[in-house]
VEXMARGU-472979 format. One record per residue (C-alpha): z, x, y; residue number from 1. Coordinates in steps of 0.1 Angstrom, whole numbers. Layout:
BEGIN
Z | X | Y | NUM
...
END
This chain:
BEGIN
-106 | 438 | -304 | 1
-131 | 412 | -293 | 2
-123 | 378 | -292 | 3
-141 | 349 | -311 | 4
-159 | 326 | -283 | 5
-143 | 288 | -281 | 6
-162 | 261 | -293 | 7
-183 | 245 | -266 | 8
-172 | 207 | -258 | 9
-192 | 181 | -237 | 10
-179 | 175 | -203 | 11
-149 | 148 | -203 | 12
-170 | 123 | -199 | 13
-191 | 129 | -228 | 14
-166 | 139 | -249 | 15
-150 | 100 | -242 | 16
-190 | 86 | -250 | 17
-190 | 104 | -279 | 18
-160 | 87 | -292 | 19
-165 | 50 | -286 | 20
-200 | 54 | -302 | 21
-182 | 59 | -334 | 22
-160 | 32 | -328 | 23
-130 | 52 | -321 | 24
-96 | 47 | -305 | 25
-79 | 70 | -291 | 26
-49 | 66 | -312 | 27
-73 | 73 | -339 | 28
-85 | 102 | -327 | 29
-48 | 116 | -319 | 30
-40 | 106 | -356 | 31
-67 | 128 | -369 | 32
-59 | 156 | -347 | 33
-19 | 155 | -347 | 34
-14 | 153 | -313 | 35
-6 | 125 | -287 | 36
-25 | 97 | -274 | 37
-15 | 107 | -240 | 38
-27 | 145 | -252 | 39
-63 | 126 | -255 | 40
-65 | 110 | -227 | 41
-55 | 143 | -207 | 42
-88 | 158 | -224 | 43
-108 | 126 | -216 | 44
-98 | 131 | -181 | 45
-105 | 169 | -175 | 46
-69 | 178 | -165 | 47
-65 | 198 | -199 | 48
-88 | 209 | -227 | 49
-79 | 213 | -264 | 50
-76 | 251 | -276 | 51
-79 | 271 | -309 | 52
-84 | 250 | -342 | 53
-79 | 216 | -327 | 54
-107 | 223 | -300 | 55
-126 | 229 | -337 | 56
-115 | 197 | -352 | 57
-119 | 178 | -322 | 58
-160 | 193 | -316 | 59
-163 | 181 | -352 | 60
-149 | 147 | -349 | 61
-169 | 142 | -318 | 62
-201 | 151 | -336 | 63
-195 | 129 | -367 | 64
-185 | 162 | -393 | 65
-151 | 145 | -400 | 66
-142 | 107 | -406 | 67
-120 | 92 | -391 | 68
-109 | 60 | -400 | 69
-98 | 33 | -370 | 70
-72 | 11 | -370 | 71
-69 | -22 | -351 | 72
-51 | -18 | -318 | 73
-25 | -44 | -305 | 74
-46 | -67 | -282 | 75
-16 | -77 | -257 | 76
12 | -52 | -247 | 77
43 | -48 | -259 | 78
78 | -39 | -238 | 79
74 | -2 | -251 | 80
78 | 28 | -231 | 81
54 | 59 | -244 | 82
75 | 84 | -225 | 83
111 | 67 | -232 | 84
110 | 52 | -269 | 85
115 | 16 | -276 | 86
125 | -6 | -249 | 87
148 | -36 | -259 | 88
134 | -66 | -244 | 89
170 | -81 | -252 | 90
204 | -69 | -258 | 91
206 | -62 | -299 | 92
165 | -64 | -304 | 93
146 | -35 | -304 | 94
107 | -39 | -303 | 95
85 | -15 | -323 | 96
59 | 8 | -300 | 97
25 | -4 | -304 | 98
-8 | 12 | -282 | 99
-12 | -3 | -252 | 100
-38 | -30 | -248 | 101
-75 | -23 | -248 | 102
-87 | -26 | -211 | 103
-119 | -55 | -224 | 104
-94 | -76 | -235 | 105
-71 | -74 | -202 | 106
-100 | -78 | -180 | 107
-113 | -110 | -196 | 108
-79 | -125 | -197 | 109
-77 | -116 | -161 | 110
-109 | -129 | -146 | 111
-128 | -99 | -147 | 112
-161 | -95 | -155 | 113
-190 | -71 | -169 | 114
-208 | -49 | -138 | 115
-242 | -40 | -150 | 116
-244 | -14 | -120 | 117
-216 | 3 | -124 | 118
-219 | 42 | -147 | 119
-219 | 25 | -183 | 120
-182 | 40 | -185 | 121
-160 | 12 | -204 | 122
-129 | 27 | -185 | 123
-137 | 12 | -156 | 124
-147 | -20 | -165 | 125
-120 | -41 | -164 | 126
-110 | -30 | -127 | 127
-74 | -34 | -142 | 128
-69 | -7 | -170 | 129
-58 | 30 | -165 | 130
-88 | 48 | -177 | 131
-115 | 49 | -151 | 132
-133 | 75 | -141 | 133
-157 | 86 | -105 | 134
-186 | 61 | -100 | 135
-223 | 74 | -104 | 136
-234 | 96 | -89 | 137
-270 | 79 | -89 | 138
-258 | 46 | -71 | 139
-257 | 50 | -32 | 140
-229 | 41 | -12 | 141
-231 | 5 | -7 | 142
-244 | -3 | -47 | 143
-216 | 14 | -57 | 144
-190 | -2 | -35 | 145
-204 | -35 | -44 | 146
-205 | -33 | -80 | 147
-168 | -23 | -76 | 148
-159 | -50 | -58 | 149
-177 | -74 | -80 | 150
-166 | -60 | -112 | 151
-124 | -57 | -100 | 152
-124 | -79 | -68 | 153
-123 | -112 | -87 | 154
-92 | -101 | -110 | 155
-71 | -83 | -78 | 156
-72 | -114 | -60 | 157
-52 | -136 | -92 | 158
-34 | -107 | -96 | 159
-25 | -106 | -57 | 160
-15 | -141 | -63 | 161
12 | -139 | -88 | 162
26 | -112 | -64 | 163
29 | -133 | -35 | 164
24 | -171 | -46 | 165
0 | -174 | -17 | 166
-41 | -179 | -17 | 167
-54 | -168 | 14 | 168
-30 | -138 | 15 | 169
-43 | -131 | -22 | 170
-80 | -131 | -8 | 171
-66 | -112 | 27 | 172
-49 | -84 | 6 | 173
-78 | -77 | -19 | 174
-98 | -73 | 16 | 175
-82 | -56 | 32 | 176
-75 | -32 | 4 | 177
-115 | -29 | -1 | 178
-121 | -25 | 36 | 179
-98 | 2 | 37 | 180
-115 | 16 | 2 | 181
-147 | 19 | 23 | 182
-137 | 34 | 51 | 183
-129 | 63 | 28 | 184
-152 | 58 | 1 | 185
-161 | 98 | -2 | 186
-126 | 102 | -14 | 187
-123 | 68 | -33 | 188
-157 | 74 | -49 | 189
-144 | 105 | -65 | 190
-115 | 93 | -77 | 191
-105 | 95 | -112 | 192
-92 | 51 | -108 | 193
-113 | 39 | -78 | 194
-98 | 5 | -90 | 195
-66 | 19 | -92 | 196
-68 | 31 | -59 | 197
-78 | -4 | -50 | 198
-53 | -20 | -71 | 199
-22 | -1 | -50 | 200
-35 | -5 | -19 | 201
-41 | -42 | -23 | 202
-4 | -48 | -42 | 203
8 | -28 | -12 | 204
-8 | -48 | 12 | 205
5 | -82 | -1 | 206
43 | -70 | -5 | 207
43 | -59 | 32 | 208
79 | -72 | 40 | 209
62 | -77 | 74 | 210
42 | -108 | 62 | 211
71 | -127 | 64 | 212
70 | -127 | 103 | 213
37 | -144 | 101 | 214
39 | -183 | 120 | 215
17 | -193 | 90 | 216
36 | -179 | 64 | 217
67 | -189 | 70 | 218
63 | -221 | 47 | 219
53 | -217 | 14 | 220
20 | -229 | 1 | 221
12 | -256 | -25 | 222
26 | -251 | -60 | 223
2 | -249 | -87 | 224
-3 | -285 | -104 | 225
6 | -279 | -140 | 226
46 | -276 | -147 | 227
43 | -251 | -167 | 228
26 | -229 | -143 | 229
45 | -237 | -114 | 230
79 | -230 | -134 | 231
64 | -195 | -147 | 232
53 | -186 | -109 | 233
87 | -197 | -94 | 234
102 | -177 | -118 | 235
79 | -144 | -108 | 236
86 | -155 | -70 | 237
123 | -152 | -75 | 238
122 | -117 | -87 | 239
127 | -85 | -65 | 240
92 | -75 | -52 | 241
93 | -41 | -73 | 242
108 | -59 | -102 | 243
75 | -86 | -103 | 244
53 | -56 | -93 | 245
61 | -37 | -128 | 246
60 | -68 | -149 | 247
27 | -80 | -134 | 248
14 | -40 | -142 | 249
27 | -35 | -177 | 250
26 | -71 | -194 | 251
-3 | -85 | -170 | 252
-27 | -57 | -161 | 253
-21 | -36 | -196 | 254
-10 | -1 | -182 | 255
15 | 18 | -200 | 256
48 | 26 | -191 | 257
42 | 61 | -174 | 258
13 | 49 | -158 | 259
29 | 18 | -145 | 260
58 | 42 | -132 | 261
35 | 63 | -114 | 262
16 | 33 | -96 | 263
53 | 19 | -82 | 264
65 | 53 | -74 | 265
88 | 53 | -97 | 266
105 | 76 | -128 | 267
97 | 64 | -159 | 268
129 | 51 | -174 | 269
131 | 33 | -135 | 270
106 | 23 | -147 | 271
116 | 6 | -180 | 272
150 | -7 | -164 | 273
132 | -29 | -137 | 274
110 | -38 | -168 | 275
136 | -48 | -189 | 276
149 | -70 | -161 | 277
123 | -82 | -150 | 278
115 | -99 | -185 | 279
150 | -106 | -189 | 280
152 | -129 | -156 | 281
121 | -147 | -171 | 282
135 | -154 | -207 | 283
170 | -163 | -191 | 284
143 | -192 | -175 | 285
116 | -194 | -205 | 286
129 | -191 | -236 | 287
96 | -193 | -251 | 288
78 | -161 | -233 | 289
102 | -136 | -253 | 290
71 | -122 | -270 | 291
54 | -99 | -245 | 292
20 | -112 | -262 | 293
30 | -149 | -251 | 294
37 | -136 | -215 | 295
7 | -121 | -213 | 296
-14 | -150 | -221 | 297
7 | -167 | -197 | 298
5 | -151 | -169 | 299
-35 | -151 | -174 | 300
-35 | -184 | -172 | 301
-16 | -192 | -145 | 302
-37 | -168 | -124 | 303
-72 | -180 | -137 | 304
-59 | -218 | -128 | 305
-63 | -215 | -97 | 306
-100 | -203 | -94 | 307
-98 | -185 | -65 | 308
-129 | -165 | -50 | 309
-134 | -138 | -35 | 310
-157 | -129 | -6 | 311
-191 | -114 | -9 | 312
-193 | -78 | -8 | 313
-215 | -73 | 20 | 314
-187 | -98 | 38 | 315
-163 | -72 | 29 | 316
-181 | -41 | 45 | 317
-193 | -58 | 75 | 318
-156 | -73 | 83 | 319
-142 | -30 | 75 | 320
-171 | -18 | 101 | 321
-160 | -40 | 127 | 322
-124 | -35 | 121 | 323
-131 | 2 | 124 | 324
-156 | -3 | 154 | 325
-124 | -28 | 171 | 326
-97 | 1 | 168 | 327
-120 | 29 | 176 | 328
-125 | 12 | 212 | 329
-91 | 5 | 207 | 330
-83 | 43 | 204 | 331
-107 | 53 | 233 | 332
-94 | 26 | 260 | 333
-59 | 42 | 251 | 334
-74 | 77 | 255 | 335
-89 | 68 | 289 | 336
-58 | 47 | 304 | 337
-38 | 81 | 286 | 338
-64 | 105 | 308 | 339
-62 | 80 | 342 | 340
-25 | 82 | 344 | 341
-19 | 119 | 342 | 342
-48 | 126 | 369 | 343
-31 | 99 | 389 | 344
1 | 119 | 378 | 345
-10 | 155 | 390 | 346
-24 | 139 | 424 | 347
4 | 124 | 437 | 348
27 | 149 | 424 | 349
42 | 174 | 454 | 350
27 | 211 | 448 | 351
58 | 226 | 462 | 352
92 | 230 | 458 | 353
119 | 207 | 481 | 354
150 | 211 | 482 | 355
172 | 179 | 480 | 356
196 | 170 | 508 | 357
232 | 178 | 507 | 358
251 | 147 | 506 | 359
274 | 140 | 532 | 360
312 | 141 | 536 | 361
346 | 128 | 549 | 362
358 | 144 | 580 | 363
395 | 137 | 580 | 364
413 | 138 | 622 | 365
383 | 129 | 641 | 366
391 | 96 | 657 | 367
362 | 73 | 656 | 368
339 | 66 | 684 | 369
347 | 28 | 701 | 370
321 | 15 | 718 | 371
332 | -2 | 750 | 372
342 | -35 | 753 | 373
334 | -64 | 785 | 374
346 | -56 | 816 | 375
375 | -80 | 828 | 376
371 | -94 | 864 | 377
388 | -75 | 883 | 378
370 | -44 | 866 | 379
334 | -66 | 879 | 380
347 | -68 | 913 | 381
355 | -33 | 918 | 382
319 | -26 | 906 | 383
301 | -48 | 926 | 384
323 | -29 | 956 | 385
315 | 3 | 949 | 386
277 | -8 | 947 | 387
281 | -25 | 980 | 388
293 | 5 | 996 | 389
271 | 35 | 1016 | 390
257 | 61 | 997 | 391
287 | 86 | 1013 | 392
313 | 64 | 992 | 393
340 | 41 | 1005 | 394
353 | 46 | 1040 | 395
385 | 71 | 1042 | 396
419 | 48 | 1040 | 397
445 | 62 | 1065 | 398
479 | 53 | 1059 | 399
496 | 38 | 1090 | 400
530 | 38 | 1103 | 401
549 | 11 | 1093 | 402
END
């Protein structure tokens, strides 16, 4: 029996083209297909492609052959978990589980904005959202390093602050994060997320526990002016590092709940209980941020009030050389002192075997040996005689008769 060849499909990439040109989400297009959104974004992706009747459909759709009609996605997140159900954001109250939030409208509540450079691929635009794919092949190294680092830099580093509370190590973390990135841009150039990638590294970064043994952090920086925004930030401050890390991810940045589990190396329903929380801890506080849309606008604005900047690219690569030039001279001094010592080692080393000396012991019944005291003087008399006398000895002493 011979079997029917599949449908051909675009690449991934393509395929994802295809369906923004016709204005398509893909909620819609998991709707027309009866499948998942996550199912969608699998094939968008490359890690699975459709089979049978809905690889047919789905050819179809992306050519135009079938309408689809799209609906008007939620522009802020809600506290819903795709992999868990509905998330209560408070005990009794049961939020309904709309899509997650575009990743245009994140970005420009963010700070983030448009990189001309960069592959025209909306995914990765925002430097914040969960669907980017590998830069462009076209661009070389440094363009496409740069246009990364314009197009997510200036959105890490507010983000970095609501972590922390601090400026310079907001600015210090995103560079460090980006220095690191191009040290090992073959591998974060193919990446499915390079901003992801950069994302972790630089939330890593500034949650290092270490920081806090820093002489200049050890007092905290200026509060923002506003009240508002100093109340919402001492709020975040106050949370568990992993607890602020997941809110800032899911109600900030706009990734779902698996996704946000996955970036905090977490389980999902983890996940959703640090979430949950998290946003509890901030309504006990702000009674007026219950709506997850409210937060979200929120925390924007306290991170875009502070207007903080980020360095130049070409700052950024030159300051990840020399830190790579410093600990590679680093490594070889360490090498050669490593190497000086163990010749030094095998030189004066002894090349045969010795044996080690017994060690010594009591001998009991031996009296000891007394050195000899001063002579007394009658003892100093009789040697001055005797060295007086003739080499034969003393004269003979006869006895006489009494």
């Amino acid at each position: 029996m011979t079997r029917a060849p599949e449908t051909p499909l675009p690449s991934p990439k393509e395929c994802r083209r295809l369906r923004e040109a016709q204005s398509l989400s893909q909620a819609d297009v998991a709707a027309a297909l009866g499948v998942t959104r996550a199912t969608v974004r699998s094939w968008e992706k490359g890690r699975t492609t459709p089979r049978g009747t809905k690889r047919d459909a789905y050819a179809r759709l992306l050519t135009g052959a079938e309408e689809v009609t799209p609906h008007q996605e939620n522009p802020a997140p809600a506290l819903v978990g795709a992999a868990t159900g509905p998330v209560q954001a408070s005990p009794g109250r049961a939020e309904p589980a709309p899509e997650p939030p575009s990743e245009t409208s994140s970005a420009s509540e963010l700070g983030a904005r448009p990189a001309p450079e960069l592959d025209p691929d909306p995914g990765l635009g925002s430097g914040l959202g969960p669907e980017a794919e590998p830069l462009s092949p076209s661009l070389t190294p440094d363009q496409a390093f740069d246009a990364l680092y314009a197009f997510c830099a200036p959105a890490l580093v507010r983000q970095t602050y609501l972590l922390t509370g601090r400026r310079e190590l907001a600015r210090e973390s995103v560079e460090r994060a980006f220095q690191l990135a191009w040290h090992r841009w073959p591998e974060v150039a193919m990446d499915r997320d390079p901003a992801g990638w950069v994302r972790a590294t630089a939330h890593e970064f500034a949650l290092s526990p270490w920081h806090r043994l820093r002489p200049r952090h050890r007092n905290p920086e200026p509060p923002p002016a506003a009240p508002a925004d100093r109340a919402l930030l001492d709020v975040l401050l106050q949370l568990p590092p992993v607890y602020r890390r997941t809110l800032l991810l899911y109600d900030g940045v706009g990734l779902d709940l698996p996704e946000t589990a996955a970036e905090t190396e977490a389980s999902t329903p983890a996940a959703a209980n640090r979430l949950l929380h998290a946003r509890e801890a901030v309504v006990t506080r702000l009674p007026e941020l219950a709506e997850p849309k409210e937060l979200h606008r929120r925390l924007a604005e306290v991170a875009s009030a502070e207007r903080l900047r980020a360095a130049k690219p070409t700052t950024v690569r030159w300051g990840g050389e020399q830190r790579a030039r410093h600990w590679t001279r680093a490594a070889i001094a360490f090498t050669v002192v490593l190497i000086g010592a163990t010749t030094l080692t095998l030189r004066t080393a002894p090349d045969h075997y010795e044996p080690p000396l017994a060690p010594g012991a009591t001998v009991y019944g031996v009296p000891p040996r007394v050195a000899p005291g001063p002579l007394s003087a009658e003892e100093l008399a009789l040697r001055a005689k005797l060295k007086g006398e003739t080499v034969s000895g003393p004269e003979r002493l006869v006895p006489e008769a009494g």
